[in-house]
C-alpha atoms as one frame of an Amber mdcrd trajectory, in Angstrom:
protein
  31.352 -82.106 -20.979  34.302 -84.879 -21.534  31.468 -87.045 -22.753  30.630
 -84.521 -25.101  33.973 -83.850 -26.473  34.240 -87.592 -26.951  31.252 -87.826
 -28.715  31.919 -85.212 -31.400  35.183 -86.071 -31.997  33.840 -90.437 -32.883
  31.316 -88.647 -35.173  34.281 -86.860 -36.869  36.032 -90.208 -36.769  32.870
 -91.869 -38.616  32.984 -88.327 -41.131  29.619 -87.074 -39.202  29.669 -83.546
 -38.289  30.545 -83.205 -34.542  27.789 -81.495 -33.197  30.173 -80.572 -30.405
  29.545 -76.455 -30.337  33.743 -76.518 -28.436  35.114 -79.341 -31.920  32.965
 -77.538 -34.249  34.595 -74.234 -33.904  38.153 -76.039 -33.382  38.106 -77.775
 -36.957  36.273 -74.997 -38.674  38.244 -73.250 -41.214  37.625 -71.906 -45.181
  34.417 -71.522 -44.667  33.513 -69.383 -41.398  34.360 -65.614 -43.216  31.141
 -67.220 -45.294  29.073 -67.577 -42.656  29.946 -64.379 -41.206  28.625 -63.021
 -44.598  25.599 -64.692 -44.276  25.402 -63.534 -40.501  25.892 -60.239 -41.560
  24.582 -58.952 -44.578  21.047 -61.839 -43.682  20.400 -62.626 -40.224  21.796
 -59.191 -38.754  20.670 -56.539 -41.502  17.816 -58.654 -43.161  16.113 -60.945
 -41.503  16.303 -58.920 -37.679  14.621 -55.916 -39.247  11.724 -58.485 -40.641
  13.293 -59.951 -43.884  12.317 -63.179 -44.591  14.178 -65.380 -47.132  14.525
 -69.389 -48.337  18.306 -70.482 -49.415  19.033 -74.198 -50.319  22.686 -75.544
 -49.286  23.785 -78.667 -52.021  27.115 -80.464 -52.695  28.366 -83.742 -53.400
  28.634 -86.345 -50.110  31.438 -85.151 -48.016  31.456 -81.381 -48.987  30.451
 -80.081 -45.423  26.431 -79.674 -45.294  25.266 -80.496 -42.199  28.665 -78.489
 -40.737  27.602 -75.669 -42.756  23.578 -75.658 -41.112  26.036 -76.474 -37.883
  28.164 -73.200 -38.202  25.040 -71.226 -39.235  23.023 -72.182 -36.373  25.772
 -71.396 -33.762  26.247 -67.994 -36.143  22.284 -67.455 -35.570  22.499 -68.293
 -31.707  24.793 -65.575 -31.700  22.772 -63.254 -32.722  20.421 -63.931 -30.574
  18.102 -65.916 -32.984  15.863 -68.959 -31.948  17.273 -71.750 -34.206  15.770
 -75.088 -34.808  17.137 -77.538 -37.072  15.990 -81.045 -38.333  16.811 -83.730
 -40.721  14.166 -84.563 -43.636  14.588 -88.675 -42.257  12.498 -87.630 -39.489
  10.440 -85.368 -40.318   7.180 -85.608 -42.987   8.028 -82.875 -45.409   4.704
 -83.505 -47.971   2.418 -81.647 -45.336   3.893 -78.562 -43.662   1.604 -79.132
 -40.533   4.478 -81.557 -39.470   6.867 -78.874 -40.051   4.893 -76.344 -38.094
   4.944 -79.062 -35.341   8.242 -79.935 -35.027   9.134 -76.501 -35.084   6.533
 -75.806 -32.532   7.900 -78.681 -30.483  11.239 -76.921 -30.289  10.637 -73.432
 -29.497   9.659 -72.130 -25.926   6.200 -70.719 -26.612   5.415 -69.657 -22.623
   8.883 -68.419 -22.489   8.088 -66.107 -25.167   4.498 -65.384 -23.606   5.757
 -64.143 -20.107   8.121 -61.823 -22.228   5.795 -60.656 -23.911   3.718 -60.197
 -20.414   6.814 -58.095 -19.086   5.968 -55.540 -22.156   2.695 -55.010 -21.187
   3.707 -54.301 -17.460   6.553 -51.942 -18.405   4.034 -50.181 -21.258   1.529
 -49.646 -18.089   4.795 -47.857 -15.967   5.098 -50.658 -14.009   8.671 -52.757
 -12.716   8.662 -56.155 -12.684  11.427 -55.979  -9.923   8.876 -54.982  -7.893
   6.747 -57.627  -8.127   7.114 -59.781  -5.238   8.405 -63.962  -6.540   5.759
 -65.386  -7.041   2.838 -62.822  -7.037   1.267 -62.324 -10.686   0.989 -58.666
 -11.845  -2.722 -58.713 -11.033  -2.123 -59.987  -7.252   0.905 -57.230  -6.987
  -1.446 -54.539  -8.450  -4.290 -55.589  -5.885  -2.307 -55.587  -3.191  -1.206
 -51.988  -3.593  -4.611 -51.085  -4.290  -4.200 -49.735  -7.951  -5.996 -52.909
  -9.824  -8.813 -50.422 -10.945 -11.433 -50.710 -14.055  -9.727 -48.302 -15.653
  -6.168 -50.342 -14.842  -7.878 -53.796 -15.754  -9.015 -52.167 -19.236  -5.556
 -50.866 -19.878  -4.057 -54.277 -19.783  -6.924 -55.610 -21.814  -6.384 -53.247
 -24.366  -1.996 -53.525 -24.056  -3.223 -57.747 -25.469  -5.855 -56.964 -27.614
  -2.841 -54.376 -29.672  -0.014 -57.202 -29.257  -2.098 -59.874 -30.336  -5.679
 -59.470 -31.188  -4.996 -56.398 -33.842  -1.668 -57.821 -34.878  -2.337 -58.253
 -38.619   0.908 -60.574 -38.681  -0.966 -63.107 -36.626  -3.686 -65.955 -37.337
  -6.669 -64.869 -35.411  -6.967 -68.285 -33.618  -2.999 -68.223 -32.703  -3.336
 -64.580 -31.478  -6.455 -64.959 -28.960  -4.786 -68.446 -27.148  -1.307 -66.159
 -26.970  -4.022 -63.137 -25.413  -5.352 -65.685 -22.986  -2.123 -66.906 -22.105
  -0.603 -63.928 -21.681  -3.378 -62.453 -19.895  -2.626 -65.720 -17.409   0.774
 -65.149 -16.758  -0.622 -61.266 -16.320  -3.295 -62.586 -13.592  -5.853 -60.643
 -15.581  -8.077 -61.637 -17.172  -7.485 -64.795 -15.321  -7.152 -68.035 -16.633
  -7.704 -71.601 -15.009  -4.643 -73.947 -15.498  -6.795 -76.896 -16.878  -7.616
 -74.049 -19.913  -4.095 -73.147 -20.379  -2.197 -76.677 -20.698  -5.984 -76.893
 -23.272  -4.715 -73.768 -25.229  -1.088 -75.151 -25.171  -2.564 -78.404 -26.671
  -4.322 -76.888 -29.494  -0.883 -74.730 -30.025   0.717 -77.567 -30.668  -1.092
 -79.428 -33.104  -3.109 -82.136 -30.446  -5.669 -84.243 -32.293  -7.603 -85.073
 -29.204  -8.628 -81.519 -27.982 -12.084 -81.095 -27.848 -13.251 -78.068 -30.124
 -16.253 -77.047 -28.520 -14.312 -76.673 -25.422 -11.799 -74.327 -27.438 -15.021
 -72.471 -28.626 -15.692 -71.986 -25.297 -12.437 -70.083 -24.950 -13.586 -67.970
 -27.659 -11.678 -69.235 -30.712 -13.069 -70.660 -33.704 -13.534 -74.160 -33.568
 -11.069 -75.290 -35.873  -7.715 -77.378 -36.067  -3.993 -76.814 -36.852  -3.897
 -78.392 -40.826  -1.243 -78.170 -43.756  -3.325 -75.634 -45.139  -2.967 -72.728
 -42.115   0.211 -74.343 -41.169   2.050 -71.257 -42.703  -0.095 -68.621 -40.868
   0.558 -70.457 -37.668   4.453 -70.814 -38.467   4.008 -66.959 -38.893   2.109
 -66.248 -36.127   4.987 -67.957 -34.322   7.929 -66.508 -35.279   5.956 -63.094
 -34.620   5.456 -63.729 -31.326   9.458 -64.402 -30.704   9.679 -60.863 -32.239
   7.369 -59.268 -29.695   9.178 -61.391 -26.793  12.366 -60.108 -28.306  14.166
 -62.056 -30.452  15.297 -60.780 -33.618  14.222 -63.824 -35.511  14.117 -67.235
 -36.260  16.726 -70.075 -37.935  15.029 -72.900 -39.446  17.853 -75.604 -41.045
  16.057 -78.842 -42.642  18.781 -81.736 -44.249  19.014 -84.432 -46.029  15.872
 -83.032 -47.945  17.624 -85.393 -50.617  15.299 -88.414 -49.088  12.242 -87.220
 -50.969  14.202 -89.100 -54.198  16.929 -91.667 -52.222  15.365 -93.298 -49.117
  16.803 -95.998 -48.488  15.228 -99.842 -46.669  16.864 -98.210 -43.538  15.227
 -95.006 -43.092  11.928 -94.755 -41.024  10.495 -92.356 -43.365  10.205 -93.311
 -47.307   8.674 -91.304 -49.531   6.336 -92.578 -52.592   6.352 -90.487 -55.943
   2.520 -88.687 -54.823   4.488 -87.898 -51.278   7.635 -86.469 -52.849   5.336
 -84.694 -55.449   3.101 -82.935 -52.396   6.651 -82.316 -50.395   8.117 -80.181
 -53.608   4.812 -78.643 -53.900   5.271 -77.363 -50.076   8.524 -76.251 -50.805
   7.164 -73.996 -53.763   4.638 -72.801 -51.557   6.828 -71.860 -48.740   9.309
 -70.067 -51.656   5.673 -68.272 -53.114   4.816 -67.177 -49.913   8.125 -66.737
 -48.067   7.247 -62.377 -48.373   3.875 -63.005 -46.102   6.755 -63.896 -43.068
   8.370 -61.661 -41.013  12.317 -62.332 -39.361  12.384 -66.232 -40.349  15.081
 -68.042 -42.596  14.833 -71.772 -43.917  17.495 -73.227 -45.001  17.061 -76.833
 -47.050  20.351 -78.900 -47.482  20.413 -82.249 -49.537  22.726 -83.755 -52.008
  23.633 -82.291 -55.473  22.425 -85.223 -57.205  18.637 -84.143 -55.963  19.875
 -81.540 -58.761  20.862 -83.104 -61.429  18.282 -86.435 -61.493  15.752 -85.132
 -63.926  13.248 -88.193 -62.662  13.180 -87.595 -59.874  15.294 -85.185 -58.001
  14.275 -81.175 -58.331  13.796 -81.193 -62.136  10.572 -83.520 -61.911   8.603
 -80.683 -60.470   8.688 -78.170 -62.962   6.626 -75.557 -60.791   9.510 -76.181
 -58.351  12.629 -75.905 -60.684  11.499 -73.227 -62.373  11.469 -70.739 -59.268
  15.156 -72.147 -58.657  16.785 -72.371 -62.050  18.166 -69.762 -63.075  20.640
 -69.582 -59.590  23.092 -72.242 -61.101  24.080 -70.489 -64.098  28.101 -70.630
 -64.047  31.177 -72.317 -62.284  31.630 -68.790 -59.875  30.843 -68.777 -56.661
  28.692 -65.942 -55.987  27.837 -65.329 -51.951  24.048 -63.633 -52.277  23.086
 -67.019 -54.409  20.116 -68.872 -53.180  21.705 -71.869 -53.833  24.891 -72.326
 -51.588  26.997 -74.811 -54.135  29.736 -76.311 -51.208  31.342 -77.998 -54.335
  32.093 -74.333 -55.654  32.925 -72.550 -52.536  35.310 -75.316 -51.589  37.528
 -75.120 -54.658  37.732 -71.125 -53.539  38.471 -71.511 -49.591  40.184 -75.150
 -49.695  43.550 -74.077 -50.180  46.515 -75.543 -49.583  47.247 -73.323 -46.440
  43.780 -73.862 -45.748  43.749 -77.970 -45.841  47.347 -77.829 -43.644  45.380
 -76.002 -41.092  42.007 -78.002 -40.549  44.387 -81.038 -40.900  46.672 -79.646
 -37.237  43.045 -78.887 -36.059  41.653 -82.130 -36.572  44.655 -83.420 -35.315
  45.111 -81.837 -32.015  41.303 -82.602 -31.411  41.946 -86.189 -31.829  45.054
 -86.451 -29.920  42.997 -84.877 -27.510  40.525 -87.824 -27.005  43.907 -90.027
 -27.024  43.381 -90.793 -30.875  46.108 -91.173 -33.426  46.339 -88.744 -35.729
  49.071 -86.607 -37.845  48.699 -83.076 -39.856  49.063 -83.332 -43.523  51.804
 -81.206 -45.074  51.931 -78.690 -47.918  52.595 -81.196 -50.692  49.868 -84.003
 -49.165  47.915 -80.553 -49.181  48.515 -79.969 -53.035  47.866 -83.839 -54.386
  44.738 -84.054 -52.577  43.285 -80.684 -54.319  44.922 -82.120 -57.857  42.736
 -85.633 -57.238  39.699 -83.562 -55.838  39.330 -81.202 -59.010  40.351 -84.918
 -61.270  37.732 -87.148 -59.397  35.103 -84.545 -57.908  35.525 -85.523 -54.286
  34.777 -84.093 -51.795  37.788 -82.219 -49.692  36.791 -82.102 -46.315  35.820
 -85.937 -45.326  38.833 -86.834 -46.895  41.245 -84.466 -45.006  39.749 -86.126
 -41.836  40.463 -89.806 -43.468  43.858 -88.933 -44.238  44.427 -87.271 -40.654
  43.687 -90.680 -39.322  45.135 -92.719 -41.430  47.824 -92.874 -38.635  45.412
 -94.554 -36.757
């Protein structure tokens, strides 16, 4: 945990966001009766009761982004939301299978199964307390002598109405979920060599033989970028069945379609950055056919204003976007969270005084020297900031350590 703390407060030494859930909430202030907002009025009374919505979060370097998706996530987490988030430098954004994937990668599918297996025992009258540790509901059943036809049909028919006859689910995603559940059920029974198969095919495996998922009774078919989206779906429906009221999904630095750099891993070519805007307009076009999901993209507000190649080269793209930036007000239901305009309304001068004895006190506490910046500091730095267009917040933690 002292490791931790050390860690996020060098990132905020290097003007990273911390990442440290303890720092984060520490330094946090202007922004967090925002993201209770947005908690509120999206992930509570939206998104929980199957909303589904896109918002993009832009500003200049320095503004706060990836501290925003930071303070959004730990908003989301407590909530009760599954959140997942992900930079654009290391994920493949052109083909949404890789988004699926990581996504995938990150969520706790069999988790989310045996929930869902706990519904069907409690719809059949059943306690799980009273299932001896490690005795499946099928043994347990058995051994009381109540696993009957008639009881074995019943739980048959509690899957096939989860999963099978969920129209919110891709046919293929809903019978390996049946199967699977059905396994952690006992009935109908399934051989662990065929579940760690159906897990493989879940997630996106290359090398897993179709005839042998055939055999299992789905179609013969693989996870592409073109049912990537129905998959995604079926996903986040299944955390809804197992519970949860939705899903969190925060991608940054999306501004690397248009500004990789020699150093990044992933570089994108014009035809690449042309197919990754296209699966952006897709996702916004079809962002209705989900159920209790949010994405949020963050990048750089220059991806805005480059006509060659940020946003604006994509027509199909801009055009579903362009009429959110339409004045200098900051206006909290906007699709487009502008940090550059909601700093100028929360960075106050009481406001800069206070992060400034936050940052402080969590530097001191990792034995770094650092001073609070008072009231008339406070004032000049706005003044320049409004003059020059920088960005507030990396430069209150530069001039807290400038003691240092």
């Amino acid at each position: 945990m002292e490791n931790d703390f050390k860690t996020g407060v060098s990132l905020l030494k290097q003007g990273l966001p911390p990442g440290n859930a303890d720092i984060l909430d520490r330094v946090s202030v202007g922004i967090r009766p925002f993201i209770g907002f947005l908690g509120e009025k999206y992930l509570r009374e939206y998104i929980s009761l199957g909303g589904s919505k896109i918002k993009f979060v832009t500003g200049r370097a320095g503004s706060g982004k990836t501290h925003f998706l930071q303070l959004l996530s730990r908003e989301a987490e407590g909530a009760g939301f599954k959140t997942v988030g992900f930079s654009a430098k290391d994920v493949w954004l052109h083909d949404f299978k890789s988004i699926y994937l990581e996504i995938m990668s990150r969520c706790d599918l069999p988790g989310c199964i045996k929930k869902c297996a706990s519904q069907v025992i409690m719809e059949l009258g059943y306690a799980e307390s009273d299932i001896p540790s490690g005795m499946s509901f099928a043994d347990y059943l058995s051994s009381i002598g109540e696993l009957d036809a008639l009881t074995k049909k019943e739980i048959r028919n509690q899957l096939q109405k989860m999963f099978l006859r969920n129209p919110l689910m891709d046919s293929n995603f809903a019978a390996a979920c049946s199967l699977l559940a059905g396994g952690a059920l006992g009935h109908p029974a399934l051989e662990d060599q065929n579940r760690e198969l159906l897990m493989l095919w879940l997630s996106g495996n290359k090398d897993v033989p179709l005839p042998e998922i055939r055999r299992l009774g789905l179609a013969p078919t693989r996870i592409t970028k073109y049912n990537a989206r129905h998959m995604l779906r079926s996903l986040a429906e299944v955390h809804s069945l197992a519970g949860c009221p939705g899903m969190l999904i925060t991608i940054d630095n999306v501004d690397i379609l248009a500004y990789s750099s020699s150093m990044d891993t992933i570089r994108y070519t014009k035809m690449r950055r042309m197919d990754a805007y296209e699966s952006i307009r897709e996702l916004i076009d079809e962002i209705d056919t989900l159920r209790n999901i949010m994405f949020v993209f963050s990048f750089d507000r220059k991806l805005i204003d480059d006509e060659l190649a940020g946003l604006k080269s994509y027509y199909a793209l801009w055009a579903r976007i362009q009429n959110e930036i339409v004045s200098g007000k900051f206006n909290q239901f906007t699709d487009i969270i502008d940090l550059d305009a909601l700093g100028k309304l929360v960075y106050t001068k009481e406001a800069i005084v206070e992060m400034s004895a936050r940052l402080a006190a969590a530097f001191g506490a990792a034995n770094i020297i650092a001073r609070g910046i008072s009231a008339e500091k406070a004032e000049e730095m706005i003044s320049l900031a409004q003059f020059t267009g920088i960005s507030l917040p990396r430069q209150v933690v530069k001039e807290v350590l400038s003691g240092d």
